[in-house]
Structure formats: structure tokens, C-alpha cells
mmCIF file of the N, C-alpha and C atoms, coordinates in Angstrom:
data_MODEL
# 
_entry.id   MODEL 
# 
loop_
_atom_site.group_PDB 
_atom_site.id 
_atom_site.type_symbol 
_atom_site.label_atom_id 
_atom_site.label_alt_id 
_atom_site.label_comp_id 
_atom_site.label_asym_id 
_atom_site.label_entity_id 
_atom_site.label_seq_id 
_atom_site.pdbx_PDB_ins_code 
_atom_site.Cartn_x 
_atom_site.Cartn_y 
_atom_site.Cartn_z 
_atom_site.occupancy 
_atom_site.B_iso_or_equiv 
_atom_site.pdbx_formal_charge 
_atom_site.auth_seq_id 
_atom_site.auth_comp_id 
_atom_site.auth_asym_id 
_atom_site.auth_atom_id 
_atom_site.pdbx_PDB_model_num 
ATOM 1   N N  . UNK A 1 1  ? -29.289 -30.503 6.250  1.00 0.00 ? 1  UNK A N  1 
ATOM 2   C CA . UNK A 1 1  ? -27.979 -30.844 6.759  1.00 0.00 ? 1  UNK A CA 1 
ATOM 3   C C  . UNK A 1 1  ? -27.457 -29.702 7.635  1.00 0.00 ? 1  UNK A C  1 
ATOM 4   N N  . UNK A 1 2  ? -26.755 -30.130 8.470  1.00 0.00 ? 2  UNK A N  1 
ATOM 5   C CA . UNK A 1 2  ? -26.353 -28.798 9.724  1.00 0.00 ? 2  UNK A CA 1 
ATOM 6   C C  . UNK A 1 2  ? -25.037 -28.753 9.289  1.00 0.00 ? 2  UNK A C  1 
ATOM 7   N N  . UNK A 1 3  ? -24.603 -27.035 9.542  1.00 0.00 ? 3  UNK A N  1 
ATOM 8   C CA . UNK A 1 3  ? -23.799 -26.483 8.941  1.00 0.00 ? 3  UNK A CA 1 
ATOM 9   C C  . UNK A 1 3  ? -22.479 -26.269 10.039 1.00 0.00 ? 3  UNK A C  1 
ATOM 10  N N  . UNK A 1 4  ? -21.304 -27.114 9.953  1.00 0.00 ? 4  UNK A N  1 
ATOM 11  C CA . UNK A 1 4  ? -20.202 -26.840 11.291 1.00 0.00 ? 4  UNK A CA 1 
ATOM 12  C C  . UNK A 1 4  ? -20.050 -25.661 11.644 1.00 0.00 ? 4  UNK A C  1 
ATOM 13  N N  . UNK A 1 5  ? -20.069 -24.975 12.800 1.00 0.00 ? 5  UNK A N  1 
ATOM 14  C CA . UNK A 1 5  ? -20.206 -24.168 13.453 1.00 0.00 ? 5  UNK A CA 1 
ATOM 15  C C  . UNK A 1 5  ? -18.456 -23.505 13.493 1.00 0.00 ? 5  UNK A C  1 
ATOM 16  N N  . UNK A 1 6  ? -18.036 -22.464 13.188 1.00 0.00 ? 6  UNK A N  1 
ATOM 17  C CA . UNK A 1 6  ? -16.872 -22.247 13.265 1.00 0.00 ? 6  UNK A CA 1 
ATOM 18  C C  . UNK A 1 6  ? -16.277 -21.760 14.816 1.00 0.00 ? 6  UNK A C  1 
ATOM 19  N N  . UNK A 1 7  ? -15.116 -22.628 15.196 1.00 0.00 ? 7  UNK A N  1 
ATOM 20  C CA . UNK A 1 7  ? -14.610 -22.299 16.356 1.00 0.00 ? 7  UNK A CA 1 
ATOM 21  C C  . UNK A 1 7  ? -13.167 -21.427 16.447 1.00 0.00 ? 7  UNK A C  1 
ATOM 22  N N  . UNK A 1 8  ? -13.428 -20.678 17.067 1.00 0.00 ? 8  UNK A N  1 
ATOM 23  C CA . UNK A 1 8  ? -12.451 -19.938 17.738 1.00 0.00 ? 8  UNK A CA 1 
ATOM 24  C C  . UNK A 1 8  ? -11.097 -20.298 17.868 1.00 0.00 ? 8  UNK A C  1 
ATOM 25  N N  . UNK A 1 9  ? -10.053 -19.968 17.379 1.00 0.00 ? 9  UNK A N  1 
ATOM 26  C CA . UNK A 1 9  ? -8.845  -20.282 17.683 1.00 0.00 ? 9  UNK A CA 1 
ATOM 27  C C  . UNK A 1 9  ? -8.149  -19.278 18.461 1.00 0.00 ? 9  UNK A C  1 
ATOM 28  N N  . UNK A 1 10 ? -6.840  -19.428 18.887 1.00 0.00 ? 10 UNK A N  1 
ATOM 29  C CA . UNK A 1 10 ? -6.230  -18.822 19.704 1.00 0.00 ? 10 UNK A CA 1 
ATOM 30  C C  . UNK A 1 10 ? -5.654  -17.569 19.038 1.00 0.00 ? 10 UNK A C  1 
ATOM 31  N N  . UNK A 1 11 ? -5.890  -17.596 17.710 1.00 0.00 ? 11 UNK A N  1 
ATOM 32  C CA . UNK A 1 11 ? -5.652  -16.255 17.255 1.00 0.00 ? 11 UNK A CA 1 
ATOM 33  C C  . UNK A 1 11 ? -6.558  -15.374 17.314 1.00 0.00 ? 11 UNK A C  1 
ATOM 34  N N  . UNK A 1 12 ? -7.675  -15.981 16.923 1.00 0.00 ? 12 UNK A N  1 
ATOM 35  C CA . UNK A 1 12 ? -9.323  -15.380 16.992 1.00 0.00 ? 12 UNK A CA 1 
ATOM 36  C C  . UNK A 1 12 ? -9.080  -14.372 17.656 1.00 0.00 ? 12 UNK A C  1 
ATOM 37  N N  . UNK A 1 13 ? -8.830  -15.379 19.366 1.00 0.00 ? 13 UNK A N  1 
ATOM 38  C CA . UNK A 1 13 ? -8.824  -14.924 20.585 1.00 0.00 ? 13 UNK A CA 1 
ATOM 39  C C  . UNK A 1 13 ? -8.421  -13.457 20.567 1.00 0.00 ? 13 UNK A C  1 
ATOM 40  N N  . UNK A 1 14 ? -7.083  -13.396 20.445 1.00 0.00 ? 14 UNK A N  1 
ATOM 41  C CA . UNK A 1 14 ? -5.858  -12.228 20.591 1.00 0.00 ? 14 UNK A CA 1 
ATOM 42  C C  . UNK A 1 14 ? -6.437  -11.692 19.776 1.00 0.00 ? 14 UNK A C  1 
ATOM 43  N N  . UNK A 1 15 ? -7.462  -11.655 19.001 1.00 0.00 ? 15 UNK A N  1 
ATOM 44  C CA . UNK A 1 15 ? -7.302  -10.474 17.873 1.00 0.00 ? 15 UNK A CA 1 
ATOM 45  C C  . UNK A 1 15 ? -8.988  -9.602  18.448 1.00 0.00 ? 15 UNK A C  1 
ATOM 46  N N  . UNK A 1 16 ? -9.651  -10.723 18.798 1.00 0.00 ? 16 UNK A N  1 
ATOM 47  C CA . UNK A 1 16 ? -10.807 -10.800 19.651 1.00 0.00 ? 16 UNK A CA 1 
ATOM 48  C C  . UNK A 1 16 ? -10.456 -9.340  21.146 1.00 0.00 ? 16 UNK A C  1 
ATOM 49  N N  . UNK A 1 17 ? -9.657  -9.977  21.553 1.00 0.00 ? 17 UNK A N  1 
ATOM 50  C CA . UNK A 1 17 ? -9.313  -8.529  23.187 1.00 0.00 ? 17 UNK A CA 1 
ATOM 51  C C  . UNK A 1 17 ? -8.285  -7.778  22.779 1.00 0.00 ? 17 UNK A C  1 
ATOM 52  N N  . UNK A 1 18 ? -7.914  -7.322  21.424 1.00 0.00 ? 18 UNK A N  1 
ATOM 53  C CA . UNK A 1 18 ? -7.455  -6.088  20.689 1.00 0.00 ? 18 UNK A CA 1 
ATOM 54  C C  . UNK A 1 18 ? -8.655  -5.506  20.363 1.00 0.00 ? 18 UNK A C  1 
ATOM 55  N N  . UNK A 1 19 ? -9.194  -5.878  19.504 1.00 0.00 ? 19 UNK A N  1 
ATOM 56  C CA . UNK A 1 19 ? -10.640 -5.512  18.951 1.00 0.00 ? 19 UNK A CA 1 
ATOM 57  C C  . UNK A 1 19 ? -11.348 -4.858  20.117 1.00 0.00 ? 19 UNK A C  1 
ATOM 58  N N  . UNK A 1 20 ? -12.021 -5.519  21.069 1.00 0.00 ? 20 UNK A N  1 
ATOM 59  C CA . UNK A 1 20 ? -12.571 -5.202  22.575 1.00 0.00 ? 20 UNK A CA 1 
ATOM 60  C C  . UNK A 1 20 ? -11.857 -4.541  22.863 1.00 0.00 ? 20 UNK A C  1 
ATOM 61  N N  . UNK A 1 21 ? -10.854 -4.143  23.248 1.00 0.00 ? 21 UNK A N  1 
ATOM 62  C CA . UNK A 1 21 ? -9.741  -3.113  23.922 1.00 0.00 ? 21 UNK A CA 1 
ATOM 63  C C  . UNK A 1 21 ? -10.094 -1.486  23.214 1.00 0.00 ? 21 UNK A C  1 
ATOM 64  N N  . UNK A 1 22 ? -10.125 -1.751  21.839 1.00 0.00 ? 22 UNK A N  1 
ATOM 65  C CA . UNK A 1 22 ? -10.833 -1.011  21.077 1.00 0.00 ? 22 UNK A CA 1 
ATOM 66  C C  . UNK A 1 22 ? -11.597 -0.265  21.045 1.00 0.00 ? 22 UNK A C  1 
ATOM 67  N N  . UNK A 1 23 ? -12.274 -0.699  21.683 1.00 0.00 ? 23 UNK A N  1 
ATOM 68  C CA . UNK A 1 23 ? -13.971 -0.283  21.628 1.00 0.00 ? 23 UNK A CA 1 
ATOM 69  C C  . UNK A 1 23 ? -15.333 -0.725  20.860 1.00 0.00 ? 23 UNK A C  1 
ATOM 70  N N  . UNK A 1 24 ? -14.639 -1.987  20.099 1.00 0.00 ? 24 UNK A N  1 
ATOM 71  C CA . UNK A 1 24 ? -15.570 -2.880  19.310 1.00 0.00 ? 24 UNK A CA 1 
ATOM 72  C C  . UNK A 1 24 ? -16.481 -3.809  20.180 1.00 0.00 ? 24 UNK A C  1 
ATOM 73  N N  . UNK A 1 25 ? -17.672 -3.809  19.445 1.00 0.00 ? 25 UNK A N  1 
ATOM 74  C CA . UNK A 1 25 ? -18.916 -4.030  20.277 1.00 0.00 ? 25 UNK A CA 1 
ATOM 75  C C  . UNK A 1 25 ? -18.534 -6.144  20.136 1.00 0.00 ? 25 UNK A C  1 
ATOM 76  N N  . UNK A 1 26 ? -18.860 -6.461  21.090 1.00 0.00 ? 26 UNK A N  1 
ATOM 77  C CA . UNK A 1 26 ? -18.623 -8.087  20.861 1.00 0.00 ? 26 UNK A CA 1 
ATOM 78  C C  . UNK A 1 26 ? -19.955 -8.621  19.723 1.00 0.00 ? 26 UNK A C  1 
ATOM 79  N N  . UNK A 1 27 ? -20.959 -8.084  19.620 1.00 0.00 ? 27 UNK A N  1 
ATOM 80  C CA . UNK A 1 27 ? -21.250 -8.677  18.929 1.00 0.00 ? 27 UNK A CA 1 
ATOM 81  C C  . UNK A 1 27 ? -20.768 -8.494  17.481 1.00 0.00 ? 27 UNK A C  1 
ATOM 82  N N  . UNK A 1 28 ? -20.469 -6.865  17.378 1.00 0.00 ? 28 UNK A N  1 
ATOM 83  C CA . UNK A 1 28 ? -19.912 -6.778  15.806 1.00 0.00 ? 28 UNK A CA 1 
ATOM 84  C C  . UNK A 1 28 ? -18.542 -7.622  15.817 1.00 0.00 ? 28 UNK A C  1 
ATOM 85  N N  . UNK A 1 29 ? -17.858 -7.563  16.844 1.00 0.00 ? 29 UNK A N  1 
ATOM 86  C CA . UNK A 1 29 ? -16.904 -8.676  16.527 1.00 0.00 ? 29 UNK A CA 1 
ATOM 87  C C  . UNK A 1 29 ? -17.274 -10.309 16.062 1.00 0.00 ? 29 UNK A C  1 
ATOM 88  N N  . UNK A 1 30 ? -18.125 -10.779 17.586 1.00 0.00 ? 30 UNK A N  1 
ATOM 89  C CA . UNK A 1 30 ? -18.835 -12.125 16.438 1.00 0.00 ? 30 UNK A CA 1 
ATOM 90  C C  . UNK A 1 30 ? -19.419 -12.501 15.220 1.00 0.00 ? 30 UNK A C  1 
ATOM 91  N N  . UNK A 1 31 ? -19.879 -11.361 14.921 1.00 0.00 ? 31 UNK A N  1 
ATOM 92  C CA . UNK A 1 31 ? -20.432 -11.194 13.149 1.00 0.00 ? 31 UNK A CA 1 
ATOM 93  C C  . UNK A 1 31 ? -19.272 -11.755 12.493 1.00 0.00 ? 31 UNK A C  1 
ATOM 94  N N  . UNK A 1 32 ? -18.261 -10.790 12.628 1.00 0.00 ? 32 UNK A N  1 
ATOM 95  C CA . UNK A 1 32 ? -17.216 -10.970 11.754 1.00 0.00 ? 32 UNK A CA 1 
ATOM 96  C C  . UNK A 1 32 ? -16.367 -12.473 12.003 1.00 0.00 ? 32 UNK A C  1 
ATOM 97  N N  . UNK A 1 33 ? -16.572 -13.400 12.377 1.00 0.00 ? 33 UNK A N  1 
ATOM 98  C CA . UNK A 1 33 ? -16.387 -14.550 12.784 1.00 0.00 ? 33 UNK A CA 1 
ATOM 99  C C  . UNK A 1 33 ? -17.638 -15.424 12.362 1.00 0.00 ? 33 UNK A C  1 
ATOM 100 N N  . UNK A 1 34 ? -18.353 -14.510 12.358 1.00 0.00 ? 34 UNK A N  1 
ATOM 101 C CA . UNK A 1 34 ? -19.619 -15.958 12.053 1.00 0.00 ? 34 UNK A CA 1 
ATOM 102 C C  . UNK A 1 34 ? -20.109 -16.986 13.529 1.00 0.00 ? 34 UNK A C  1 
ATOM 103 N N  . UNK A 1 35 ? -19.950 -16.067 14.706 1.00 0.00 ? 35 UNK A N  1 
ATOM 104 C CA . UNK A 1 35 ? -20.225 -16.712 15.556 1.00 0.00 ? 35 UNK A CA 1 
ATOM 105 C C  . UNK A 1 35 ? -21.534 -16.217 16.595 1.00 0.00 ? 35 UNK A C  1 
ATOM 106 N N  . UNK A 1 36 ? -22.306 -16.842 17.435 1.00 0.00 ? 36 UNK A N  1 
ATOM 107 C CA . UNK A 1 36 ? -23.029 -16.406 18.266 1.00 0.00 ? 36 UNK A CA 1 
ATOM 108 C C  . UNK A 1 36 ? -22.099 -15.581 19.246 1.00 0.00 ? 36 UNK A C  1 
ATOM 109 N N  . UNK A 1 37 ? -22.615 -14.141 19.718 1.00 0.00 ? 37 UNK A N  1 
ATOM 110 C CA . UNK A 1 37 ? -22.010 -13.152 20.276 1.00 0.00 ? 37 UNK A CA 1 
ATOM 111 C C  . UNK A 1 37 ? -21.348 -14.280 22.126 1.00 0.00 ? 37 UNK A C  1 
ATOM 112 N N  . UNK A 1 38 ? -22.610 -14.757 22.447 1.00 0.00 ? 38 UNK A N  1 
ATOM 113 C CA . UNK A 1 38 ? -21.578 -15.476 23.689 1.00 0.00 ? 38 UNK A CA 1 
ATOM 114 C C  . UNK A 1 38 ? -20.369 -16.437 23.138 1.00 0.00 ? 38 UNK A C  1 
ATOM 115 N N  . UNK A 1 39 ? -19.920 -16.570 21.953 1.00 0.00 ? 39 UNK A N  1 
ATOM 116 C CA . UNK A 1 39 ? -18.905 -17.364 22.518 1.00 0.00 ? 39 UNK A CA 1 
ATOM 117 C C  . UNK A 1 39 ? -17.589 -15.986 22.943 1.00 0.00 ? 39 UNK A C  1 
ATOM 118 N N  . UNK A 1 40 ? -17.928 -14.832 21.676 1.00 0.00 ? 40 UNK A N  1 
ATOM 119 C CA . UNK A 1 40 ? -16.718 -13.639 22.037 1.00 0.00 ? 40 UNK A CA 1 
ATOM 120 C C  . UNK A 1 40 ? -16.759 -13.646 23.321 1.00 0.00 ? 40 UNK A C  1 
ATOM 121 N N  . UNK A 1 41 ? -18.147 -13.666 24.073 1.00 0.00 ? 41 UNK A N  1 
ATOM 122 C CA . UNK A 1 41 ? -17.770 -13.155 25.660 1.00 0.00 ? 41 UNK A CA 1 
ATOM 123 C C  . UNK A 1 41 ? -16.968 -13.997 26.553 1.00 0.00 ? 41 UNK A C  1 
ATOM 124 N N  . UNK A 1 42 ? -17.606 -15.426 26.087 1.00 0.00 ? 42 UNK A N  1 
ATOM 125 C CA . UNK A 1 42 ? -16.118 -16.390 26.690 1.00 0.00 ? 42 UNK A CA 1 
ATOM 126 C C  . UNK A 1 42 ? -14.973 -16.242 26.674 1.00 0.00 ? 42 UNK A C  1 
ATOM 127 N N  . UNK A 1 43 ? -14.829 -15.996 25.923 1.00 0.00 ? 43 UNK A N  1 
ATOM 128 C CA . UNK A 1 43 ? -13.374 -14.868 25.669 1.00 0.00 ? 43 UNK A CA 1 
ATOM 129 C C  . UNK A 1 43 ? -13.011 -14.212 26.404 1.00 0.00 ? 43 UNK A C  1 
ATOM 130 N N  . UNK A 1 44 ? -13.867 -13.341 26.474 1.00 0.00 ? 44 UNK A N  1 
ATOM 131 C CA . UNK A 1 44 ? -13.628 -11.603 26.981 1.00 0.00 ? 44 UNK A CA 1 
ATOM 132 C C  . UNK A 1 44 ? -13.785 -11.862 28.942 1.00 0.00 ? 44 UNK A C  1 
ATOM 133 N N  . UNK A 1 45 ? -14.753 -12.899 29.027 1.00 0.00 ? 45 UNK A N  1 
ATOM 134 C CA . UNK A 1 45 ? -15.013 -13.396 30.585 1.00 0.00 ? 45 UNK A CA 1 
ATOM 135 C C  . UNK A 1 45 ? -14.124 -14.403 31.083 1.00 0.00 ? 45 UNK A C  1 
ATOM 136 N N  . UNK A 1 46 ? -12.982 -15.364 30.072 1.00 0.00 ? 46 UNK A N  1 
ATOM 137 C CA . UNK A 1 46 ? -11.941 -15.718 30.149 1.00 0.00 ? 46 UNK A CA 1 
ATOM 138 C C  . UNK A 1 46 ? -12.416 -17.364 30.909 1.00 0.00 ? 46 UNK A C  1 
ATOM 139 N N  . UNK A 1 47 ? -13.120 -17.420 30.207 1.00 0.00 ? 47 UNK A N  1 
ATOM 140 C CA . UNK A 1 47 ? -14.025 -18.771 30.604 1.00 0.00 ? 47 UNK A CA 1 
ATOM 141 C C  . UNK A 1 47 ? -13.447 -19.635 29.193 1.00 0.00 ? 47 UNK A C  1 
ATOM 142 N N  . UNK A 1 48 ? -12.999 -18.695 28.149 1.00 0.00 ? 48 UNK A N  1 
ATOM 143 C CA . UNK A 1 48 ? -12.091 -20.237 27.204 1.00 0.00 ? 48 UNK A CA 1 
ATOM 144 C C  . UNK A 1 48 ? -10.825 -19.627 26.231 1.00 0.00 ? 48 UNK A C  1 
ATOM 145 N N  . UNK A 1 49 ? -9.920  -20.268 25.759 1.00 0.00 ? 49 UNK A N  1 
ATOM 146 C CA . UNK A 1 49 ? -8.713  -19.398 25.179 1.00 0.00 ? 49 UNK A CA 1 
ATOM 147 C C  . UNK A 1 49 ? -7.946  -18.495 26.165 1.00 0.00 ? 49 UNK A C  1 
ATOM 148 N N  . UNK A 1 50 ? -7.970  -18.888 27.579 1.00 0.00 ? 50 UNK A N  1 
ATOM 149 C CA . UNK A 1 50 ? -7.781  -17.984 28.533 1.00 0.00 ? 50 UNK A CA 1 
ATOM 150 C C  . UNK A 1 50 ? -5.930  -17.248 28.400 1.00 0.00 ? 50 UNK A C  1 
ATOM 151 N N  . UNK A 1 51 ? -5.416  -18.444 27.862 1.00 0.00 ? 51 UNK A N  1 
ATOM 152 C CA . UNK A 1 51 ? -4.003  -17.522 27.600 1.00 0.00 ? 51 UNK A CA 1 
ATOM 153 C C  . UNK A 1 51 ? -4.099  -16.327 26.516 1.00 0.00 ? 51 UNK A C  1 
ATOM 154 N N  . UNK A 1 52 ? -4.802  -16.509 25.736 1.00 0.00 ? 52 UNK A N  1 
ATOM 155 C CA . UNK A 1 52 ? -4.866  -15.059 24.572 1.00 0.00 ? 52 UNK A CA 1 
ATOM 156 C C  . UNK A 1 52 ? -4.850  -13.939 25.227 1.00 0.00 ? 52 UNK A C  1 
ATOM 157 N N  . UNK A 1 53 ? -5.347  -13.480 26.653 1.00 0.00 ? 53 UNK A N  1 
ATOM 158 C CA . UNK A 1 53 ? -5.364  -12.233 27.086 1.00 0.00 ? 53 UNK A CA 1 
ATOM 159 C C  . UNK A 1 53 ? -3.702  -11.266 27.171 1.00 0.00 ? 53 UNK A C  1 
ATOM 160 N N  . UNK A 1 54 ? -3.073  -12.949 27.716 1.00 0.00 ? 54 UNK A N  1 
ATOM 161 C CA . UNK A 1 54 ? -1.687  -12.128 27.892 1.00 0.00 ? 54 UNK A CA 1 
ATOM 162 C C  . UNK A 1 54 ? -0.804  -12.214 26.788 1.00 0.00 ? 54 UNK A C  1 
ATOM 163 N N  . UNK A 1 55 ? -1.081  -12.846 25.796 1.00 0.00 ? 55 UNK A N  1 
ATOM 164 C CA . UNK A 1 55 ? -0.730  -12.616 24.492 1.00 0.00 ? 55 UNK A CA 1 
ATOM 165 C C  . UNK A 1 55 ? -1.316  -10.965 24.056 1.00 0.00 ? 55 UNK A C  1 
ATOM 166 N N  . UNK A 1 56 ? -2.135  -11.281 23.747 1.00 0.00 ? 56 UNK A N  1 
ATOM 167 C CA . UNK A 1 56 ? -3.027  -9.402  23.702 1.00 0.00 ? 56 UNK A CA 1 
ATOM 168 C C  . UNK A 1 56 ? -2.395  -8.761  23.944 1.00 0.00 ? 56 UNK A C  1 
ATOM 169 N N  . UNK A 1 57 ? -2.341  -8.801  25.048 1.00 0.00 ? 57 UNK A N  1 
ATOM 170 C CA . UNK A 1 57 ? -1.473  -7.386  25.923 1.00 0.00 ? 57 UNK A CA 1 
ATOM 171 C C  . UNK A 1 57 ? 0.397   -7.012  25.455 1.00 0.00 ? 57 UNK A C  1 
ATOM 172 N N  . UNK A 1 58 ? 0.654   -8.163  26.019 1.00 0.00 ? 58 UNK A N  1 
ATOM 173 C CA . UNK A 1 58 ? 1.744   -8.269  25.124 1.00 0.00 ? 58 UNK A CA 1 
ATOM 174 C C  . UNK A 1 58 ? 2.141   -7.151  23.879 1.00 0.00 ? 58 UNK A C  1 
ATOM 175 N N  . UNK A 1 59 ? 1.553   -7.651  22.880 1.00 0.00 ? 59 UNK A N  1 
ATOM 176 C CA . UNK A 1 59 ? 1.255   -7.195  21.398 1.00 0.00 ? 59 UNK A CA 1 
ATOM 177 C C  . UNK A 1 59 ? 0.754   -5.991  21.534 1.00 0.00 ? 59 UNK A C  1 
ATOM 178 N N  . UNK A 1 60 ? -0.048  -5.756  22.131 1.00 0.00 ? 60 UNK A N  1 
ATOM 179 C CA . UNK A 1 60 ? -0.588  -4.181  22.655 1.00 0.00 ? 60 UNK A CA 1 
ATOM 180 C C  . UNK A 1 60 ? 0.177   -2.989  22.810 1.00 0.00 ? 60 UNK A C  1 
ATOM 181 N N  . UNK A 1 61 ? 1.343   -3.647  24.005 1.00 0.00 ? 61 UNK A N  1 
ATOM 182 C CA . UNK A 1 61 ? 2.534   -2.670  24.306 1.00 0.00 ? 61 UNK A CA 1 
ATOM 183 C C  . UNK A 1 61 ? 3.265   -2.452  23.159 1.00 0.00 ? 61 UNK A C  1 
ATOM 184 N N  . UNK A 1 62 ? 3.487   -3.606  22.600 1.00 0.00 ? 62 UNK A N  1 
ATOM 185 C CA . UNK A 1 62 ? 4.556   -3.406  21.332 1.00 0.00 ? 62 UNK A CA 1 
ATOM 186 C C  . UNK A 1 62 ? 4.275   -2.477  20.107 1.00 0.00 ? 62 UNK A C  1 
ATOM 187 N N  . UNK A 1 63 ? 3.387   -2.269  20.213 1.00 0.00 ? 63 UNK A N  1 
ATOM 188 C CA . UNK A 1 63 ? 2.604   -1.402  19.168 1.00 0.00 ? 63 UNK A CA 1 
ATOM 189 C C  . UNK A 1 63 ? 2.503   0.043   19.938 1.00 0.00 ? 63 UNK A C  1 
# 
């Protein structure tokens, strides 16, 4: 039986290009998600969840 693949939400995302901003490697970030390392890069290449970046940032300053 195949096992659902966990997807990315828009929090993922934002927490995803904090993490990267970081200096966290995308794949140790996808680990921690349980995901194949290209979907983080979709992310990070803004090919999906594309509003999370300016959420990120956002949150970034505020801190």
C-alpha cells in the first residue's frame, strides 16, 4: 500500500525561508518534513507557496 506523501503548507513554507535564511541545508530541512529535498527548493526557487517569502521576511524584521 503507498504511503500519502506529506505536503507542504504555507506555514511549512515561512518556516522553510527562515530556516534557509539561516543557513540550513534544504535537504536537512526536507528531512525534517519528511519530504524529497526538491520540493524545499520549490520553495526556495518560488515555483510554489510563492507568498511565504514575504511573509518570511516580514517575521524576520520583527524579530
Amino acid at each position: 500500500m503507498h504511503q500519502q506523501s506529506y505536503r507542504l503548507t504555507e506555514k511549512d513554507a515561512i518556516e522553510i525561508w527562515l530556516r534557509y535564511w539561516g543557513g540550513e541545508f534544504q535537504h536537512h530541512i526536507a528531512a525534517s518534513y519528511g519530504v524529497n529535498p526538491g520540493r524545499v527548493n520549490e520553495v526556495i526557487k518560488r515555483k510554489r507557496l510563492v507568498g511565504s517569502e514575504t511573509i518570511a521576511l516580514s517575521m524576520r524584521r520583527d524579530h
